[in-house]
Steps between C-alpha positions, in 0.01 A plus 500: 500500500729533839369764687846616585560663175161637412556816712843703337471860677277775617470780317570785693316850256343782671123331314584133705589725823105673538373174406610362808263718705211273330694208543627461150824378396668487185789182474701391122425170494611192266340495140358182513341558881122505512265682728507195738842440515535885616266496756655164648829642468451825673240347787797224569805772527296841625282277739184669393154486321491616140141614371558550123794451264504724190805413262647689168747394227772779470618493152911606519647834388680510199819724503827590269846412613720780494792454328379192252123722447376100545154430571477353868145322589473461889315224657099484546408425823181473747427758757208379761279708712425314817176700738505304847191448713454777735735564796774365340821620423848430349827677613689609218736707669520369873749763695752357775341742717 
């Protein structure tokens, strides 16, 4: 798989936040990624070393449309928690400061 599309977006919850005191982050990922193709991924675009890849399959929410009372299925998808070696870090949220 192309590392440039195993990596979709961070997710940003106040649980991923105090894990990045212990140098945990938590990333959706593509479905078909494995554990490798994470840690490549995020060692190639964050410049660090990752320690330990732990990854979940996120089964979608099902919901009701409003007007038609339709059930809607949403997508699964993979969410991957990446723990880097110590002293490193990854700037989320870098200020123009």
């Amino acid at each position: 798989m192309d590392l440039n599309f195993v990596l979709k977006k961070p997710l940003v919850t106040e649980k991923s936040t105090s894990l990045n005191s212990q140098g945990g982050y938590i990333f959706q990922v593509d479905r078909h990624a494995t554990k490798g193709e994470i840690k490549k991924a995020v060692e190639r675009f964050f410049k660090v070393k990752v320690n330990r890849v732990r990854t979940i399959n996120v089964a979608g929410k099902s919901r009701r449309a409003l007007k038609t009372r339709k059930k809607i299925q949403q997508a699964d998808w993979k969410k991957a928690m990446v723990f880097l070696k110590e002293g490193g870090k990854i700037d989320l949220f870098e200020t123009g400061e």
